[in-house]
N, C-alpha and C positions, 0 to 999 in steps of 0.2 A: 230305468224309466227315462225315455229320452225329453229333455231339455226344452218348454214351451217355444222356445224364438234359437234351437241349434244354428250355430254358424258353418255348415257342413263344408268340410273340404273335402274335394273332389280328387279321382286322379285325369290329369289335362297337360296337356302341353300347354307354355304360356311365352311365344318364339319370335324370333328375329329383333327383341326391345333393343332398341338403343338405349331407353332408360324407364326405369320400372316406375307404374303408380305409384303414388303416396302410399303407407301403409296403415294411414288412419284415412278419415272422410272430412272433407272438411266444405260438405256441400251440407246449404241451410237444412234439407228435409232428407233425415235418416231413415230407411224403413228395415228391420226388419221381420218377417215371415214367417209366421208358423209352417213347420216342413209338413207336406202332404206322403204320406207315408208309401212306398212301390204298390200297386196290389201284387194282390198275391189270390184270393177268393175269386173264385166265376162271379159273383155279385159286384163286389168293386171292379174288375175288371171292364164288366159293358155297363157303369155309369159314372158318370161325372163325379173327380174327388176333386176337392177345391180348398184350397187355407182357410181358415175361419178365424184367424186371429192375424194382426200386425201391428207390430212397435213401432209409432211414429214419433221420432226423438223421445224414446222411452216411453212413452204413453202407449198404453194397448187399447187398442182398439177392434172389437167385433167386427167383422166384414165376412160377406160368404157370396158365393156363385146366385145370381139370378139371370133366370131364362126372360129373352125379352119377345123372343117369335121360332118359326120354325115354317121354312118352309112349306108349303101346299095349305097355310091358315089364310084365310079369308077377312077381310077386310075391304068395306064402302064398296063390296062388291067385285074387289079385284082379288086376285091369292098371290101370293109371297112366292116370286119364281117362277111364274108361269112365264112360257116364252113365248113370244107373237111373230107374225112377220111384217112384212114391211108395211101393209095396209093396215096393219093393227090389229088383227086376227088372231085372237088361240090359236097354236098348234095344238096338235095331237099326236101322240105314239101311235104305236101302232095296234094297240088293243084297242085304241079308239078312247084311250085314258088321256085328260090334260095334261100336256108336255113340259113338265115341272122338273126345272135344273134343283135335281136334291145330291145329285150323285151316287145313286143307287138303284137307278130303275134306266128304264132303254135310253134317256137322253144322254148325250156326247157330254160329258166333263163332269166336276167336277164337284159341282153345288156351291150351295152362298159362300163368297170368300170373305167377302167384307163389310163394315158396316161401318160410314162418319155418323159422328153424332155433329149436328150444325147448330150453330144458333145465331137463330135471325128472324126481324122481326117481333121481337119479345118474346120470341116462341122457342122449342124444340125441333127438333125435327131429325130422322134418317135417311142418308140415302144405303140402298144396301145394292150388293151388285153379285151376279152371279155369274159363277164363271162354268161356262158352256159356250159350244162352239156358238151357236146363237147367242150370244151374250142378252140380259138383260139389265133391266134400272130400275130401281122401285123408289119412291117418296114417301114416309109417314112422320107423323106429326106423334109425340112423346107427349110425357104427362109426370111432370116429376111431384114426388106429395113433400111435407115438410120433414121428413125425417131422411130424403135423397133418393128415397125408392124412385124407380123409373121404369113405366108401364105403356106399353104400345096407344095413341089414343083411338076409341073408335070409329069410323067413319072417317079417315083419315087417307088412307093409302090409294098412291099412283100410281101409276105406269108411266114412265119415261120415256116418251118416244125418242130411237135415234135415227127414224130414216134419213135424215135430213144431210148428215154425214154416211149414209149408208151401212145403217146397223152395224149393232157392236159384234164383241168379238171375244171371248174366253175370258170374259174380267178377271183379272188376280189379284194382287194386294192393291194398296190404296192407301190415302193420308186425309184427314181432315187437315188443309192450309189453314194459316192465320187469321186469314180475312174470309173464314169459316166456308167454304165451299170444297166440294168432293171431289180430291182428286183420283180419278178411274186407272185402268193402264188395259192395255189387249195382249195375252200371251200368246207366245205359238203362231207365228204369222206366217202363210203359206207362202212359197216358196216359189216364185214368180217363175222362177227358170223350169222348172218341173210341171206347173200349170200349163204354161205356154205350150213344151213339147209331149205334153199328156193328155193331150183336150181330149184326146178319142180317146181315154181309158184314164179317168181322172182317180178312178178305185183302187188304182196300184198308188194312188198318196198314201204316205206316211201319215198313219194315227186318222186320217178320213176327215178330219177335221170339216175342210175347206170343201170340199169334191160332194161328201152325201151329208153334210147338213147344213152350210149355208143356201144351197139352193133352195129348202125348204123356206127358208126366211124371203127366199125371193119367188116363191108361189111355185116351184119345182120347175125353175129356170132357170142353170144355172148360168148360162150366155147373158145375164144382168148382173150378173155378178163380176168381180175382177179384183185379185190377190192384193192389190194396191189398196183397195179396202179398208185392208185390218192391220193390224199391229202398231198400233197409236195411245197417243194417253189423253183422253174422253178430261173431261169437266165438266160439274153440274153446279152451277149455284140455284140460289133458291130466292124467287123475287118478291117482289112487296106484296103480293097478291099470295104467297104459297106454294104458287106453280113452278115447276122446273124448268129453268134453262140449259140447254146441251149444247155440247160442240165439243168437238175433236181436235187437236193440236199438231196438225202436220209439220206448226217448225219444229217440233220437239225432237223428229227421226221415230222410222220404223224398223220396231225389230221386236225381241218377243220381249216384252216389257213385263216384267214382274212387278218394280213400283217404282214411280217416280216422288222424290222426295224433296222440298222446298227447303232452304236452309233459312236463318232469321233476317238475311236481308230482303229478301220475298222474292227473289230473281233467281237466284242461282239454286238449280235443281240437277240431283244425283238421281242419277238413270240406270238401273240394272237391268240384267238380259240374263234370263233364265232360260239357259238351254245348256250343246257342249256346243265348244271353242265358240264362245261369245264371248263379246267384249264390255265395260266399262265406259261409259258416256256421263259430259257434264252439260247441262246447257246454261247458259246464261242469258237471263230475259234483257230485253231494251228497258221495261221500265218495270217497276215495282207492282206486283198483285195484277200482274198480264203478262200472260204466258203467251201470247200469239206471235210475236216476234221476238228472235235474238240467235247467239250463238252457239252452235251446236261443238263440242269437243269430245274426242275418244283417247283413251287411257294410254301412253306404252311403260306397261311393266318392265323397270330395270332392273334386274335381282341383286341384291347384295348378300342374302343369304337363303340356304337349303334348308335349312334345321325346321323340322315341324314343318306349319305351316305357311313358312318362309319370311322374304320382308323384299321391299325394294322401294327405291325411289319411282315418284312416277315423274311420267312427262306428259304435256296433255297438245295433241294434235288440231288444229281447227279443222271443221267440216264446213267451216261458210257459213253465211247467215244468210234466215230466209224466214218467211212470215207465215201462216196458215192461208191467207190467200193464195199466195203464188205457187204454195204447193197442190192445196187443192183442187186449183184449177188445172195442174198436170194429171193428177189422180182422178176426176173426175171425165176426163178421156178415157179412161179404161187403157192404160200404155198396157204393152207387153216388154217383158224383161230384153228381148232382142232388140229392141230400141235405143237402153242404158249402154248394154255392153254386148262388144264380141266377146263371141268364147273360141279356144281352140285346144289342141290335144296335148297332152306332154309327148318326147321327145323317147324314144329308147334308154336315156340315161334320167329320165324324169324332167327335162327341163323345158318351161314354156319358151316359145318362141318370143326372139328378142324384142320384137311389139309389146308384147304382154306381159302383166304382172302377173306376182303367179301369188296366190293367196289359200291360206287352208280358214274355212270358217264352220257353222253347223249346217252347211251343206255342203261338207266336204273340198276337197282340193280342186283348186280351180284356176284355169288360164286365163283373166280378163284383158280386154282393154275399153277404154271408156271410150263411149260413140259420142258425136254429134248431136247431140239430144235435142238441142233447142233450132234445128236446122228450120223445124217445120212448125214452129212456136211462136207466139208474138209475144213473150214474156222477156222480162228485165233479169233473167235468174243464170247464174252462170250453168254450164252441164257438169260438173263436178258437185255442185250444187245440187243440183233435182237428185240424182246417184245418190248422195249423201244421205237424202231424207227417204227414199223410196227405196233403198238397199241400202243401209246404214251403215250394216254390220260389214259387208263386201266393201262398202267403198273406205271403212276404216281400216281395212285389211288392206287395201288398196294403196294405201297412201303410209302405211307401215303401223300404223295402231297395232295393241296386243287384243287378238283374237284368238285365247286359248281359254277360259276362264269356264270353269263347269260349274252351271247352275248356282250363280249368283241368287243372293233372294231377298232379303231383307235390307233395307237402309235407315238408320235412327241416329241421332245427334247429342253430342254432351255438348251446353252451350258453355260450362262450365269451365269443363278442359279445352273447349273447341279441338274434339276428338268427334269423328265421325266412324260409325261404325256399320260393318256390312256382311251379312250372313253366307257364308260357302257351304250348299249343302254337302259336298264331297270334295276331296281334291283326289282327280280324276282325269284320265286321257286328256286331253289339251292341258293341262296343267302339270304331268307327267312329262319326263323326258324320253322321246317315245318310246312310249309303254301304256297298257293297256290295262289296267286295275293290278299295275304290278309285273307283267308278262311282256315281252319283247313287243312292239308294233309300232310301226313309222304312221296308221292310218295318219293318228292326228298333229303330226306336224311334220306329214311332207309336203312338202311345197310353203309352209306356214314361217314363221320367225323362231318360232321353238325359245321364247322369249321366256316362259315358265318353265321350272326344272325341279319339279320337288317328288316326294315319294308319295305312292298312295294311300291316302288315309280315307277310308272307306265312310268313314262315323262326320267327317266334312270338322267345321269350325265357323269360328268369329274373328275377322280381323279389323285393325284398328288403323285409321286414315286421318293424319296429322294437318291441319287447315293452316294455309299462310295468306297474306293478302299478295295477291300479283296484280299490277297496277294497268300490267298489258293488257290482260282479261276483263279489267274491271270488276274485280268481286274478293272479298275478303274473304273466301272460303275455295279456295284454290287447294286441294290435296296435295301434297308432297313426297310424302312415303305413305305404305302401305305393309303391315308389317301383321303377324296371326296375334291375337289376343288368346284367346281360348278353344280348343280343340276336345273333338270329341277322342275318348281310345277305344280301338279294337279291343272285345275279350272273347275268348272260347270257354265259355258256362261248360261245366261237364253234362253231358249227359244224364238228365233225371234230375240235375240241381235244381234251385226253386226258382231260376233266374235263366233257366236252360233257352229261353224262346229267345234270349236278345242275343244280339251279336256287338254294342257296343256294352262298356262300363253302365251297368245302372245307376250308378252316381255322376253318369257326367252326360256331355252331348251325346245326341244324334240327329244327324242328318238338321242343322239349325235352319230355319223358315227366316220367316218371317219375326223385325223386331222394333222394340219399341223403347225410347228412353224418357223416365221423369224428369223434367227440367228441374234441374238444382240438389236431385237426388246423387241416391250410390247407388239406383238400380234401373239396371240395364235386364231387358224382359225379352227372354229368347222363346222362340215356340218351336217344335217340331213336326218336321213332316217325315215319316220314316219308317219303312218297315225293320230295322236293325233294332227297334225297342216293342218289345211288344206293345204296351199301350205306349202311345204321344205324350211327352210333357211339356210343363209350359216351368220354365226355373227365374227367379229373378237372381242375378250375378251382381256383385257387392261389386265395380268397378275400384274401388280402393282398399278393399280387405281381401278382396280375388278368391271368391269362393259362390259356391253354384248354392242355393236352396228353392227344393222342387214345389211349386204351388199350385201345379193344375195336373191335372190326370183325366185324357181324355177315355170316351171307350174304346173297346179293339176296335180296327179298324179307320180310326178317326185322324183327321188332320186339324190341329189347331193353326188355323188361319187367321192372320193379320191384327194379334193383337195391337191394342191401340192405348196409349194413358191419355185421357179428357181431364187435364189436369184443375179445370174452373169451370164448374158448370152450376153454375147458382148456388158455389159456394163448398159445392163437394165435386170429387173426384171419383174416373170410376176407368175401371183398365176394361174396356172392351174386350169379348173375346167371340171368334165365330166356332163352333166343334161341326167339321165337315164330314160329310156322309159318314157317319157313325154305327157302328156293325154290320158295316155292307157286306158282309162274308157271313154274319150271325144268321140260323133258321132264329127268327125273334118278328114280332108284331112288326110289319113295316112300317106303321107309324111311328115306332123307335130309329128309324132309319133315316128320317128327316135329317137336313142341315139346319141345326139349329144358333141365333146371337141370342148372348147375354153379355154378362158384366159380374164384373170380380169388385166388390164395392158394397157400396157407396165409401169413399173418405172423407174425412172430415182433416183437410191437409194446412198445414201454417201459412 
């Protein structure tokens, strides 16, 4: 009979420590986890397994999954997901059905990723955000009763308009900040250089994104539209009246932003880029709970060691400082990438001409030089500057930042150890020494710095980023080294085994998402995104006993995306969680197919 609150050890690499955790906890709120058991049954497999019990410093406590909404549900007359365009208009598919980001029917991505819980106002509130190429924003108003429960309230729910910054764009993860407002992000941002010389045949883009669905958002025109658009990180607070405020954050830099994450001074925020050979961004605000000006920085990993997941010091490059006006008023010209930079060819022996830097990023190898930008301008912004934020990723390349980094995802904070941590879902081509999921190839770091060198571990990991204050920076959460915490391993199930469908260890990761830390805890809350497991798990990791227990099981099919700990919400606690387009490959009722948020909770925490 196994064990109510097992402390399951896992098998994991745990790599590059200069010095190991404590091996007790010695953070005020200890939790541990009833283990949620693998399925194994067609039944548990396509639904929701969830812990129903947790030790909070010895105390057990009842806790179980509640559903809070679901996609294409109706509410005050609006539906959860529904995408509009720029006038405000439903879309439609093309059966002539509402054009509802769920992630399993004709619309482009992905379905609801995220959900803040805010509170303001004496009130509750969500914003939830759905990631499709037409991105959407929604508002509603919650209803907590005295036992923690928390129930969508009626007549409540809004549509957040973004035309104003020119519609959103594939929302991903997200943070509810301190001073309680949602913070957004835009993935997958089109590819200016490829737009420009593809006008006449925009269908040969990669993934379709940009070319056949954002026109729809601009009335099936897409000459209104312009690549400089998207790949930003949005904010919405919520003001005295209820209603949403929006805006976008062009100092922040563009690139496919997975999530940007505030650390406790309120300025300094950790910027992932979810894609291959991305890079690693820190910015730091001018002033405290505003994000609209300050300094943008990109990562250079220096390796010290190979083993696992690796380690290195880092080094952090400036990009310049610049504010959301000065950028938007560049963006808001519609620029073309031929503007920022020349391009030119390699050489017989591969090498850019002596003008040009030569850069490998996730649009591959490339020959730039930076143009004159502000020739034709009457702004105060240097051109290294504008490049910086309108091609982020390029001009970090540009200037020697580490641009090898595959599919970053997740960013969450021990305030405790002031240990920041960040999700690798694969280590993978640019992160390889070139090699290719293990096999010979220079694609991803010729022309590049080949600054990462590690082996392929297909199952990804968690690494672990040590904070210092640097004075030059101005911010007490400066990273310094970068080194794997915990990794997923490779297994080969035998054939017919009962565990035959996965390709990593069913005891340990795969492919880590998105994560989240309790302040003052031992638990660090990984989610997965991954077809290497057959169902998705969601594990809380004892950061000082170093051992995984599994608490969520989504269904086949399913992405657990962006859980979140609401550590004080009138008293109780509750881990957000969203389970995204769930048995979208199942013959099964399509209303099972919804993306649906709930919550792992209510607690009752010290």
């Amino acid at each position: 009979m196994k064990p109510i609150f097992p402390l399951l050890l896992t098998s994991l690499f745990v790599t590059g420590c200069s010095h190991e955790p404590p091996s007790t906890s010695t953070a005020t709120t200890n939790l541990i986890f009833q283990e949620v058991a693998v399925p194994t049954t067609p039944e548990a497999k396509q639904t929701i397994q969830a812990t129903s019990q947790v030790s909070i410093n010895g105390v057990r406590q009842t806790i179980g999954y509640q559903k809070l909404f679901a996609s294409g549900e109706s509410n005050n007359g609006e539906t959860f997901g529904l995408i509009k365009d720029v006038s405000g208009q439903p879309l439609k598919l093309a059966d002539g059905s509402p054009y509802i980001c769920n992630g399993t029917n004709e619309a482009m991505g992905s379905g609801l990723d995220h959900i803040s819980i805010l509170q303001k106002n004496q009130k509750l509130y969500i914003v939830s955000q759905y990631e499709c190429a037409v991105g959407a924003l929604y508002l509603n108003e919650l209803q907590q009763d005295k036992n923690g429960a928390l129930k969508v309230k009626p007549d409540s729910l809004q549509f957040i308009d973004q035309s104003k910054d020119f519609g959103g764009y594939v929302h991903c993860a997200g943070q509810t900040t301190s001073w309680q407002s949602h913070l957004s992000s835009e993935e997958y941002e089109p590819d200016a250089r490829f737009v420009e010389t593809h006008m006449d045949n925009l269908q040969q883009e990669i993934g379709g994104y940009y070319s056949s669905e954002t026109q729809k958002y601009w009335q099936g025109d897409i000459t209104r539209s312009n690549p400089y658009y998207y790949g930003w990180i949005p904010e919405v607070q919520v003001l005295a009246d209820g209603t949403p405020s929006y805006q976008k954050h062009f100092s922040m830099g563009r690139f496919s932003h997975e999530l940007a994450y505030v650390m406790p001074d309120q300025k300094t925020v950790y910027l992932s880029d979810d894609g291959t050979n991305a890079g690693l961004y820190l910015f730091i605000a001018d002033r405290k709970q505003d994000l609209t000006a300050g300094t943008l920085y990109a990562a250079i990993w220096q390796q010290t060691s190979d083993k696992g997941l690796g380690a290195a010091h880092l080094k952090w490059v400036s990009l310049g400082h610049a504010n959301n006006q000065q950028i938007r008023q560049i963006v808001q010209q519609k620029p073309n990438f031929s503007q920022l930079f020349a391009t030119a060819e390699r050489d017989d022996t591969d090498q850019c001409p002596s003008a040009f830097h030569s850069v490998n990023t996730t649009y591959g190898s490339e020959c730039l030089q930076l143009k004159d930008i502000n020739q034709d301008q009457k702004i105060d912004v240097l051109d290294e500057v504008i490049a910086s934020r309108l091609e982020t990723r390029r001009m970090a390349a540009y200037k020697g930042a580490t641009t090898e980094f595959r599919k970053e995802e997740g960013i969450t904070f021990n305030p405790q150890t002031k240990q920041l941590y960040i999700g690798m879902s694969e280590i993978a081509l640019g992160m390889e020494d070139h090699s290719e999921k293990g096999f010979d190839n220079d694609q991803y770091d010729l022309g590049g710095s080949n600054h990462i060198q590690l082996a392929h571990n297909p199952c990804g990991g968690v690494y672990q980023l040590d904070m210092k204050t640097d004075a030059g920076m101005q911010s007490d959460y400066v990273a310094q080294t970068m080194r794997g915490l915990i990794a997923g391993t490779p297994k080969n199930y035998p054939q017919g085994a009962l565990y035959a469908a996965n390709q990593c260890d069913i005891d340990g990761l795969a492919n880590p998402d998105n994560l989240s830390f309790l302040d003052d805890s031992n638990s660090l809350i990984i989610a997965e995104d991954s077809d290497l497991h057959e169902n998705n798990f969601v594990w809380s990791y004892d950061v000082y006993r170093q051992n995984l227990t599994r608490i969520y099981s989504a269904p086949l099919d399913a992405e657990n995306s962006s859980p979140f700990w609401h550590k004080e919400v009138n008293g109780f606690g509750y881990l957000t969680i969203v389970t995204q387009h769930p048995l979208k490959k199942q013959q099964v009722d399509p209303s099972l197919k919804e993306s649906q948020a709930g919550y792992i909770g209510p607690f009752k925490l010290p």
